[in-house]
MITITOR-355129 format. One line per 10 residues: number of its first residue (from 1); for each residue x, y, z of C-alpha. Coordinates in nm, 4 decimals. Example, Ala and Ser with C-alpha at 12.3 -4.5 7.8 and 13.67 -1.06 7.14 Angstrom:
1) 1.2300:-0.4500:0.7800 ~ 1.3670:-0.1060:0.7140;
END
This chain:
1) 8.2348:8.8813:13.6338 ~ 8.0462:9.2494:13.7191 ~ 8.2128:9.5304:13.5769 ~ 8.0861:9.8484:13.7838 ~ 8.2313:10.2152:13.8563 ~ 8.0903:10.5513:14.0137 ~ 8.0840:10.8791:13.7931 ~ 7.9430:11.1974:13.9663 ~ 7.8715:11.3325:13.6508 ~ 7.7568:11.0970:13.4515;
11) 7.4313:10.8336:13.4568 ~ 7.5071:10.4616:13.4186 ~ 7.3371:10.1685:13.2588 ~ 7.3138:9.8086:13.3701 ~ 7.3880:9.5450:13.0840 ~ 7.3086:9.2114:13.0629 ~ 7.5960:9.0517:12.8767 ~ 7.4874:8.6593:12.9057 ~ 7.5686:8.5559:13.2131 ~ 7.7512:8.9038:13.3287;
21) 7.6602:9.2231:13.4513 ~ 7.8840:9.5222:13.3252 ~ 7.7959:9.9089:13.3301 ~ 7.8041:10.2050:13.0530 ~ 7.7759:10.5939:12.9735 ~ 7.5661:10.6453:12.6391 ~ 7.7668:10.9644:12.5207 ~ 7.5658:11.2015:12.2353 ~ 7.6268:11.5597:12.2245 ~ 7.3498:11.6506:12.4664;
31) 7.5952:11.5380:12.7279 ~ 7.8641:11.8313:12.6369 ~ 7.7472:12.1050:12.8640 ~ 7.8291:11.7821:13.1474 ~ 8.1935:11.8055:13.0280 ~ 8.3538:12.1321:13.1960 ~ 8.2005:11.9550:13.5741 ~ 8.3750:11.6248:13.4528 ~ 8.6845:11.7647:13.3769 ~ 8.6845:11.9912:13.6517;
41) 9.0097:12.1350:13.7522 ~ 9.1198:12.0750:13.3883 ~ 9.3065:12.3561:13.2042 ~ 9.4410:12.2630:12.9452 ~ 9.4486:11.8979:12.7384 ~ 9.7487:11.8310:12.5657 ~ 9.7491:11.6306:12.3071 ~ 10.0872:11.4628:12.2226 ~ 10.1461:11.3315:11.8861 ~ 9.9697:11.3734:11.5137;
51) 9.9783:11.0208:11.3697 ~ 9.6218:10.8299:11.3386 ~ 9.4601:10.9115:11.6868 ~ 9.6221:11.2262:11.7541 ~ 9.4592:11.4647:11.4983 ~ 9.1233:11.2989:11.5122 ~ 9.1039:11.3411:11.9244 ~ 9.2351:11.6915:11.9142 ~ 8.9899:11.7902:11.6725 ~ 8.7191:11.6185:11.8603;
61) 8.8053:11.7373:12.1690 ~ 8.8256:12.1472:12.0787 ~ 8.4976:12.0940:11.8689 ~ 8.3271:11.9708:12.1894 ~ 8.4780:12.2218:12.4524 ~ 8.4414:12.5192:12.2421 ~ 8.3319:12.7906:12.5143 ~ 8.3971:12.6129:12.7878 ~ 8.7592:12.7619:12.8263 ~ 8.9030:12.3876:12.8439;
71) 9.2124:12.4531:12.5878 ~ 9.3707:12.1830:12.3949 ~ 9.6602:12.2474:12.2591 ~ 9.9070:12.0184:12.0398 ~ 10.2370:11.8538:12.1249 ~ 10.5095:11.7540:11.8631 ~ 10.8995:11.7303:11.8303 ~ 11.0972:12.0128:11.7644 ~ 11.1135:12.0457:11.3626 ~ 10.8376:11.7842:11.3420;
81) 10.6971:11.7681:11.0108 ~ 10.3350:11.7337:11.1384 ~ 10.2979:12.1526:11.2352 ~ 10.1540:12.2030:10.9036 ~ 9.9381:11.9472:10.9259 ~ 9.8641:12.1023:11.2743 ~ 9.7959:12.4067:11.1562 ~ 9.6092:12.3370:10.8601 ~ 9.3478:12.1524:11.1121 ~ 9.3380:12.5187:11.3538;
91) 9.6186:12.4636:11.5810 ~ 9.9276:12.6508:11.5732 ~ 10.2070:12.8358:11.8004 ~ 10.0644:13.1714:11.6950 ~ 9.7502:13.0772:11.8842 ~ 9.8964:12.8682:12.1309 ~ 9.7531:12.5911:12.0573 ~ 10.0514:12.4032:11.9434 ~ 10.4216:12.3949:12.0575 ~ 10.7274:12.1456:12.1643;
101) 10.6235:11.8040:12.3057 ~ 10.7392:11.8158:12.6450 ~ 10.6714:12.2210:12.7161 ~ 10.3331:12.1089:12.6361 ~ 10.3273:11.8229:12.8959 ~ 10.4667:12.0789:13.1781 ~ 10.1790:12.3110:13.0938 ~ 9.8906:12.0195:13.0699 ~ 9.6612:11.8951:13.3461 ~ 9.5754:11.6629:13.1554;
111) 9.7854:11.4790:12.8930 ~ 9.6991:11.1996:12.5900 ~ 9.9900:11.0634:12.5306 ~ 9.8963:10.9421:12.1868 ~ 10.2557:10.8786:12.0301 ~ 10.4111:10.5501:11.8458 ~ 10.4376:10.2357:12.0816 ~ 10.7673:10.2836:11.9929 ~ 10.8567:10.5974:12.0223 ~ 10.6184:10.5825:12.3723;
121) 10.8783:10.2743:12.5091 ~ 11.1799:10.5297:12.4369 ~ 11.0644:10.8743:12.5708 ~ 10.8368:10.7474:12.8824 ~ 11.0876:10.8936:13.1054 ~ 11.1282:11.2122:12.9957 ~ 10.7249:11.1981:12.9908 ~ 10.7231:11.1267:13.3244 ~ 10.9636:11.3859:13.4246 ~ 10.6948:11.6288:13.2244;
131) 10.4545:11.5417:13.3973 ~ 10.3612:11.7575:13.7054 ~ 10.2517:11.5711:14.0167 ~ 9.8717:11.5565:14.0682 ~ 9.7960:11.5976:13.6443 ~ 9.6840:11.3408:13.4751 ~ 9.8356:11.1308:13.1929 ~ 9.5804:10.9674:12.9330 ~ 9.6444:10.6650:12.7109 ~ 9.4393:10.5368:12.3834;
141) 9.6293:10.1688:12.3910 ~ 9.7912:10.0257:12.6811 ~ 10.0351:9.8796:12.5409 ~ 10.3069:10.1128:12.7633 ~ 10.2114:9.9547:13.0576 ~ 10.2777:9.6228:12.9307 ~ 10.6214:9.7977:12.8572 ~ 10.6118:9.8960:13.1884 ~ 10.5233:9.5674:13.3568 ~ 10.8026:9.3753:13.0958;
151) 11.0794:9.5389:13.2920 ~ 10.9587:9.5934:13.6296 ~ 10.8460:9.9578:13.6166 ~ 10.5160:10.1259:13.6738 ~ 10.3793:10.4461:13.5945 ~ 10.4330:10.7530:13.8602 ~ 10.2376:10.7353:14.1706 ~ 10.1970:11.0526:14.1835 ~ 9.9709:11.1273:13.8894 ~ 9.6142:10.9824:13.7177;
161) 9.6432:10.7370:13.4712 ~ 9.3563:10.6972:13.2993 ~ 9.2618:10.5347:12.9283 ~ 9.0146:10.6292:12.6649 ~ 9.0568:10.3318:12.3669 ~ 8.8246:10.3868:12.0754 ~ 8.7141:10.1182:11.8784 ~ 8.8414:10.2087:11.5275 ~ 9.1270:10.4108:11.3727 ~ 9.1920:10.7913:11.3891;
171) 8.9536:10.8583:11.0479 ~ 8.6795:10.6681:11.1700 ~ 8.6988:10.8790:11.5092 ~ 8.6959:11.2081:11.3300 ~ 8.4547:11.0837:11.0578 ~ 8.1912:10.9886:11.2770 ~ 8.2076:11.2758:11.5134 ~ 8.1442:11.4740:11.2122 ~ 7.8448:11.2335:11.1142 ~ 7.7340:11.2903:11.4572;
181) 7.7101:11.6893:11.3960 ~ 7.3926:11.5700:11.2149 ~ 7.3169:11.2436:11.3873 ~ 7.3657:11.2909:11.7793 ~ 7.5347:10.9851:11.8817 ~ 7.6886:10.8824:11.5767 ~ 8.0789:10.8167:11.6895 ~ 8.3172:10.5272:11.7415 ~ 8.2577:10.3144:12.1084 ~ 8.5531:10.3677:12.3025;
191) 8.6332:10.1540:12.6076 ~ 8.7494:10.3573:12.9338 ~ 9.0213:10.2148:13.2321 ~ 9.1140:10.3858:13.5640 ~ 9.4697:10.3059:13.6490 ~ 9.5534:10.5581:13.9375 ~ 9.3116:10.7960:14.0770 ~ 9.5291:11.0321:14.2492 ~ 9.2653:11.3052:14.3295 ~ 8.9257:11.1065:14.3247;
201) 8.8169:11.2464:13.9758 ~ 8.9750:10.9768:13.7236 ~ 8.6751:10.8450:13.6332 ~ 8.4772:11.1088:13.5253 ~ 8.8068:11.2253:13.3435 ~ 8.7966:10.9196:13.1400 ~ 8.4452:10.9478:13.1144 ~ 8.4588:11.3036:13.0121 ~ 8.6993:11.2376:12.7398 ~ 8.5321:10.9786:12.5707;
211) 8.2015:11.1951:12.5480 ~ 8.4220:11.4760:12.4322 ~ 8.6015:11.2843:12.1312 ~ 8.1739:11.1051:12.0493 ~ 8.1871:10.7895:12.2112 ~ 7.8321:10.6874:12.1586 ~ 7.8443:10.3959:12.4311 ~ 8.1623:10.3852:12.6778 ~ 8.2275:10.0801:12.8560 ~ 8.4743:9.9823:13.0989;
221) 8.7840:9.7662:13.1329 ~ 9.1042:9.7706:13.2861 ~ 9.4427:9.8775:13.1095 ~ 9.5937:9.5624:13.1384 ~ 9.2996:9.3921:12.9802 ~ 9.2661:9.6248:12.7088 ~ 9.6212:9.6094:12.5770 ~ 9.5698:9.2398:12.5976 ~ 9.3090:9.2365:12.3932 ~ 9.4048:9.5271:12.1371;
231) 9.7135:9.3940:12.0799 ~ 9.5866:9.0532:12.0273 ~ 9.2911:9.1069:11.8201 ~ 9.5370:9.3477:11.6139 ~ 9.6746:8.9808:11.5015 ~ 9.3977:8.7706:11.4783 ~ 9.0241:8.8467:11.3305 ~ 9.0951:9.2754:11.3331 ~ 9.3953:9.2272:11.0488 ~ 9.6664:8.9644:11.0609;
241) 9.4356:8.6362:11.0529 ~ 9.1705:8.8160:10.7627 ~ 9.5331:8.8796:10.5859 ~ 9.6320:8.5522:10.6121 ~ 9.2944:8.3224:10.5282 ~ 9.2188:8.5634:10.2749 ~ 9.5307:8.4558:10.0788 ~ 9.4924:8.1157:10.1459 ~ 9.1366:8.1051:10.0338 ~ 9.2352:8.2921:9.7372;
251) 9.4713:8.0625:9.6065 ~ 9.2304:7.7461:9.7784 ~ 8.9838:7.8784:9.5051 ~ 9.2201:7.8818:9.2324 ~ 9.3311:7.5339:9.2823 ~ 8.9637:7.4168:9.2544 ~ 8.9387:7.6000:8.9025 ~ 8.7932:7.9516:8.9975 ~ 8.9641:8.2332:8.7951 ~ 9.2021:8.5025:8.9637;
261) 8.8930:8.7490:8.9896 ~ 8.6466:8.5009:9.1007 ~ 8.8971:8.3458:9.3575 ~ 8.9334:8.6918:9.4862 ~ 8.5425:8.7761:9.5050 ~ 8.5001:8.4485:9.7177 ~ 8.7624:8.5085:9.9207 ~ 8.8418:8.8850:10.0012 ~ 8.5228:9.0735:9.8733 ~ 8.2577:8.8454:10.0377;
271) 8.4573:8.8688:10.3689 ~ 8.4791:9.2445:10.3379 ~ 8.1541:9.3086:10.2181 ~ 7.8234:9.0944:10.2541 ~ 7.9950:8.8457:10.5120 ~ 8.0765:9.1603:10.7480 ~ 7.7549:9.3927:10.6784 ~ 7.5763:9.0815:10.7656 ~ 7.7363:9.0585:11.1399 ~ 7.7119:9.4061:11.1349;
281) 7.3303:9.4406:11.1173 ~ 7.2265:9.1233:11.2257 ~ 7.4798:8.9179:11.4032 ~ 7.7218:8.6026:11.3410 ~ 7.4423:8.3579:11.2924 ~ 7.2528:8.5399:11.0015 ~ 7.5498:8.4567:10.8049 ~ 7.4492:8.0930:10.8258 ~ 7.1368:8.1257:10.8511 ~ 7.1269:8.3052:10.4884;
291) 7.2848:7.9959:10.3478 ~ 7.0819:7.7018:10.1447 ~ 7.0809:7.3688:10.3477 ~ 7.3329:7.2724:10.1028 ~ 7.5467:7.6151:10.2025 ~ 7.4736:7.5437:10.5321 ~ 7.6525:7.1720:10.5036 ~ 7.9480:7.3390:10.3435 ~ 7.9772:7.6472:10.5633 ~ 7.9901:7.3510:10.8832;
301) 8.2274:7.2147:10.6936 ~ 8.4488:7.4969:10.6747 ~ 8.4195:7.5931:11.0035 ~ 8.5041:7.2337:11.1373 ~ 8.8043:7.2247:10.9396 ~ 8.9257:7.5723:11.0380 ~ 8.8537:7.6662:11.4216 ~ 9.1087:7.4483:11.5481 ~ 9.3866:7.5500:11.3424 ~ 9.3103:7.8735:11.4100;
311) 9.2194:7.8302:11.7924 ~ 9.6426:7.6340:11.8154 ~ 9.7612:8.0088:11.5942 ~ 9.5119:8.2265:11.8342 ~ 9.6423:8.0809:12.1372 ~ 10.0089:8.1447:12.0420 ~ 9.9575:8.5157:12.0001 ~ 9.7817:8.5488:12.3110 ~ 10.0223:8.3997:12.5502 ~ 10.3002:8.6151:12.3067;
321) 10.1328:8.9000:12.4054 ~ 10.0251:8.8059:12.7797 ~ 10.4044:8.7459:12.8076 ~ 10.5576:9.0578:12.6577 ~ 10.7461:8.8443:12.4000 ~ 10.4825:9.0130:12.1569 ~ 10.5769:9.3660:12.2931 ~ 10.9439:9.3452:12.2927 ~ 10.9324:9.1562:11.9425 ~ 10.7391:9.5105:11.8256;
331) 10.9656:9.7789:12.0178 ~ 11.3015:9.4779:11.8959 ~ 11.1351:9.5489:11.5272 ~ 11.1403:9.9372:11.5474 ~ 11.5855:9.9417:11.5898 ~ 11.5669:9.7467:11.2619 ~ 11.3454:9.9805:11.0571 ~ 11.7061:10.2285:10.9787 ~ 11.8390:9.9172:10.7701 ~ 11.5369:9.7897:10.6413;
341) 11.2420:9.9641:10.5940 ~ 10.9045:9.7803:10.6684 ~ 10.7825:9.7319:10.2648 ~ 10.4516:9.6792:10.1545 ~ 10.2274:9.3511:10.0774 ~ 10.0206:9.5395:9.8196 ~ 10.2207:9.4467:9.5251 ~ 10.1840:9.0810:9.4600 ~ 9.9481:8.9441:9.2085 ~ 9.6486:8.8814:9.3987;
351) 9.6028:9.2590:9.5465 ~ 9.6756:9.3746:9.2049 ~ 9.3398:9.1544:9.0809 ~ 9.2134:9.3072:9.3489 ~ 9.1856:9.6487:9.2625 ~ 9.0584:9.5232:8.9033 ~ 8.7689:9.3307:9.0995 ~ 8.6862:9.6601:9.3592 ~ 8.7036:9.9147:9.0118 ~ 8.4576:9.6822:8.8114;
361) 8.2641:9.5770:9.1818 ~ 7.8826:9.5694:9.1411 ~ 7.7781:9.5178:9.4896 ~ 7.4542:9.3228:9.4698 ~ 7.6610:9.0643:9.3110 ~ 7.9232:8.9583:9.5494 ~ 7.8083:8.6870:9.7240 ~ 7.8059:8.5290:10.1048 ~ 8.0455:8.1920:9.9766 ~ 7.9813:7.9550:10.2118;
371) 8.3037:7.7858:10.2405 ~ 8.4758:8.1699:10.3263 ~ 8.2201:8.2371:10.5568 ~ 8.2639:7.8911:10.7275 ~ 8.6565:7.9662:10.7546 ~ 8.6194:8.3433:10.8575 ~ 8.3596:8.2591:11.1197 ~ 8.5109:8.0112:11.2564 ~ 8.8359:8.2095:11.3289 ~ 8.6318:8.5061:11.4616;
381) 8.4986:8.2449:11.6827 ~ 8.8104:8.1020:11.8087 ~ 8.9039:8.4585:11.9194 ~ 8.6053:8.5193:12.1035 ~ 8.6149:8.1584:12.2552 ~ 8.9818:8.2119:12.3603 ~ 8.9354:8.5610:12.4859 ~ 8.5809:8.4550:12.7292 ~ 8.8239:8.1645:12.8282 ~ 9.0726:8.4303:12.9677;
391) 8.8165:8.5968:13.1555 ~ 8.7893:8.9157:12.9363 ~ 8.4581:9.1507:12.9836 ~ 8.2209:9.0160:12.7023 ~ 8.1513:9.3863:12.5956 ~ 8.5358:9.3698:12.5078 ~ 8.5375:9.0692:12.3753 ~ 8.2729:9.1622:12.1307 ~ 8.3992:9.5112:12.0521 ~ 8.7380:9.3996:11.9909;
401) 8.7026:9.0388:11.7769 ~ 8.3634:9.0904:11.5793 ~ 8.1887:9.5087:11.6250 ~ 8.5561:9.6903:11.5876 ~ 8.5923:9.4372:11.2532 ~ 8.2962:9.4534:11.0751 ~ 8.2091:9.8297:11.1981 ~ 8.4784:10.0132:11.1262 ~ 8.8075:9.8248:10.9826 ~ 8.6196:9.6122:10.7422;
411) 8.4689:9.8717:10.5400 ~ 8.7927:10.0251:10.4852 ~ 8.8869:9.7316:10.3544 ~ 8.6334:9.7222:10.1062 ~ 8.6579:10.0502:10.0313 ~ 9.0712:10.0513:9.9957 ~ 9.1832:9.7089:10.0031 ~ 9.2987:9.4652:10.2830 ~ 9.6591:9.5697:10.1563 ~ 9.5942:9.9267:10.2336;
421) 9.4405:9.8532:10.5157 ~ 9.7880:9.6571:10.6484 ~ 10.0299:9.8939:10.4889 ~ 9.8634:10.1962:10.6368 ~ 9.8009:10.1264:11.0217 ~ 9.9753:10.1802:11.3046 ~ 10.3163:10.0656:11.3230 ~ 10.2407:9.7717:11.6204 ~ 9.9624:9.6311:11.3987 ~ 10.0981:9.6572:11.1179;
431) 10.3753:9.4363:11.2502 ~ 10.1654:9.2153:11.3869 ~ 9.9734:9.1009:11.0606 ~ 10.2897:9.1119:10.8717 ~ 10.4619:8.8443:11.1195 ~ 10.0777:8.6708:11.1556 ~ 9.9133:8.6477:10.8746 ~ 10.1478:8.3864:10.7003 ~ 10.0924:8.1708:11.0315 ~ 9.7483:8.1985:10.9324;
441) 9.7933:8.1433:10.5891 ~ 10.0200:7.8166:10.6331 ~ 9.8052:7.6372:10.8992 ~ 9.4970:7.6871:10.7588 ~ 9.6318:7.5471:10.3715 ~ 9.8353:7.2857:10.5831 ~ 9.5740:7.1176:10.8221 ~ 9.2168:7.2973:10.7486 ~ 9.2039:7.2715:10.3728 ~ 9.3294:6.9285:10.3553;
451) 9.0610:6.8326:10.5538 ~ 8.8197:7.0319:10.3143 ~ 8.9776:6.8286:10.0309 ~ 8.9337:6.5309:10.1881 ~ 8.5757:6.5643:10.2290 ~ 8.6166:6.5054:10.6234 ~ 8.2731:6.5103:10.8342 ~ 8.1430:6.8060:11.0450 ~ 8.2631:6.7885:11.4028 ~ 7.9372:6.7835:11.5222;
461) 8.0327:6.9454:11.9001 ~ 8.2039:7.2518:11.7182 ~ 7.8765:7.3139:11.4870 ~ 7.6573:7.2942:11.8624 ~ 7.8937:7.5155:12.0205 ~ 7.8754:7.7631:11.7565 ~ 7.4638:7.7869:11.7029 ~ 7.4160:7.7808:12.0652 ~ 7.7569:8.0088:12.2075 ~ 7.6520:8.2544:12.4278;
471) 7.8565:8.5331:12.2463 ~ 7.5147:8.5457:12.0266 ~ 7.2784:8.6697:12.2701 ~ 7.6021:8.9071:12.3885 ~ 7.6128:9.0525:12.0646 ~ 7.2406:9.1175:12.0094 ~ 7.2866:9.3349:12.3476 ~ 7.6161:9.5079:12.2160 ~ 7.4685:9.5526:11.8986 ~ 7.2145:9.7759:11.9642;
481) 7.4637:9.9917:12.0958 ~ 7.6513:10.0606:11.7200 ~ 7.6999:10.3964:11.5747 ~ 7.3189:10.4919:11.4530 ~ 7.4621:10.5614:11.1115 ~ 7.7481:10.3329:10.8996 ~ 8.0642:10.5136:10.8678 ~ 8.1438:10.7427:10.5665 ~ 8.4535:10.5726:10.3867 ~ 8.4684:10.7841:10.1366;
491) 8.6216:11.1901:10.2059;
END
């Protein structure tokens, strides 16, 4: 597969991804005087919608035009709660840079649509009534067009559609564009896809954008891959499946005569911390590679017993999603939400002990168990196997099952909990891991930790494939292209 695209504006790099070729824009904040000729014709930039994206983009995005006369301005419903918020970040009706949702759509050349899934699936056509014909609508998730392609619509043909899908949540965007005040390039990689190019300029809109909100490397995909992807990564490695194994190792360890706060330092704090700052830095197989021969044996173990449980769950959730059974089951979930409220996971026993374990947490003494790294791995691994199987660009693959995880979602965890993490994302993954993670959870206690318990031998073709997969040699490529700094958690 050869990813490739043509930017007027911007300079392109080759990448060798294993056996693929795919092209990227390195963004930095040398590139801003580039953005007024890449968004040329561009006005104004409405931004529509202040929940985890929104305020984080907006922010970005009038930071980084700031003299150029590009104006972004902030869309909300009438009596929205979110105009003070708004206005306490600089944008307001008394400055114009704030008003009504759809006012601000008529006025916009180019609008982020950057709304709820749900509320996205319910207003689309009175967006695309908004929109005027030759502007340009912008999405950070594509999961609207598999709305769109569910029941036999498509966008307008008479506008752009372009995406700009960065690899982390709203805070991390705004956090490391602020990082990257200091640091030029520090940011969150964002992923770009032309839809429609109406007027020959989409691209180096998308590309434009992405420089403008601190994308540090910007690589390309399609929409339809990209929601894919999201979507299903939201319930596997990125949230649902860490959920779920973490509460099955947790109580796996317990069984075998660990206490409640040991059980969860095996489990939950080795995943979140040195399992995942491990990848980060130096890749999948340092993690094993770290281990004694006798860790080693185990971790195989562990990962023989777990990928194919988790490869039967993974490959569920993929065709769920590839369907649309995924995305009606989220937008189905949303008309319930009046009579019951989603709750929270956070207040069972185990992520109780686990904000004793993070307020006493010394970090030099969590340790890389080998049986949780075995089981982790191996599920990261499934995803990745699964998602090169279904022809996915490897820089997507890697972004979205192992650099979006251990860059920026994992050390929230750490930092908050992976209960905080699940009760305070977006409202389509936070569905997701809520309906996933006990999937998780059951097969791996049902068919992977049996076979732990019964002492069953290393599949010896699994352990090959793993050392030798080519996602290694992928990720030392992609790696190189992480933030220059680690986020800032904390602020």
């Amino acid at each position: 597969m050869k990813m490739d695209f043509e930017s007027k504006i911007f300079e392109k790099e080759k990448l060798v991804l294993g056996d693929t070729e795919e092209y990227i824009v390195r963004g930095g904040r040398h590139l801003f005087s580039k953005l007024p000729q890449a968004l040329d014709g561009i006005k104004q930039i409405g931004v529509i919608g202040w929940s985890s994206q929104g305020p984080a983009q907006a922010q970005n995005l009038r930071d980084s035009l700031e003299g150029t006369g590009i104006k972004v301005v902030i869309g909300l419903r009438e009596g929205s709660g979110s105009f003070a918020a708004a206005e306490k970040a600089g944008f307001s009706r008394a400055t114009g840079t704030a008003g009504e949702m759809f006012e601000v759509i008529r006025s916009s050349d180019l609008t982020l649509l950057l709304i709820s899934d749900a509320a996205q699936t319910q207003l689309y056509k009175e967006v695309f009534a908004a929109l005027r014909p030759g502007s340009t609508l912008g999405l950070s998730h594509g999961f609207l067009l598999g709305f769109l392609q569910s029941i036999g619509q498509d966008f307008p043909a008479n506008i752009n559609v372009i995406a700009v899908c960065p690899k982390g949540m709203g805070p991390s965007v705004r956090r490391l564009y602020e990082q990257g005040k200091s640091v030029n390039g520090a940011g969150i990689n964002s992923s770009f896809a032309v839809y429609r190019d109406v007027n020959g300029k989409a691209t180096d809109y998308a590309l434009g954008w992405a420089v403008a909100i601190g994308a540090p490397a910007i690589f390309q995909t399609t929409l339809e891959s990209e929601y894919k992807s999201d979507i299903f990564g939201e319930r596997g490695i990125l949230l649902g499946a860490v959920h779920g194994l973490a509460e099955a190792l947790y109580r796996w360890f317990i069984a075998h005569g660990a206490t409640a706060e040991q059980a969860f330092l095996r489990s939950t704090e080795s995943i979140t911390g040195p399992i995942s700052k491990t990848i980060s830095k130096h890749g999948i197989l340092a993690v094993y590679e770290s281990l004694s021969e006798e860790g080693k044996t185990e971790f195989m173990r562990a990962y023989s017993a777990a990928y194919h449980p988790a490869f039967e769950i993974l490959m569920e959730i993929y065709a769920d999603v590839a369907s649309g059974a995924e995305i009606r089951s989220v937008i189905n979930a949303d008309g319930r939400f009046k009579r019951y409220p989603m709750g929270k996971i956070d207040g069972t026993d185990m992520w109780k002990v686990g904000e004793k374990v993070r307020a006493e947490r010394v970090e030099s003494a969590i340790p890389i168990d080998a049986t949780t790294a075995g089981v982790y791995i191996a599920t990261m691994m499934a995803q990745i196997d699964l998602l090169m199987e279904m022809g996915h660009p490897y820089s997507e693959v890697a972004n979205e099952s192992i650099i979006e995880s251990v860059d920026s979602l994992n050390p929230y965890m750490h930092y908050k909990g992976v209960a905080y993490m699940v009760d305070n994302c977006s409202t389509t993954a936070r569905l997701g891991a809520r309906k996933w993670a006990p999937r998780f959870d059951y097969i791996l206690t049902q068919l992977a930790f049996t076979k732990l318990d019964e002492n069953s031998p290393i599949d010896e073709d699994l352990a090959e494939n793993f050392l030798n997969n080519r996602i290694h040699k992928v990720l030392a490529v992609a790696g190189e292209l992480r933030p220059p700094v680690d986020i800032s958690v904390v602020g």
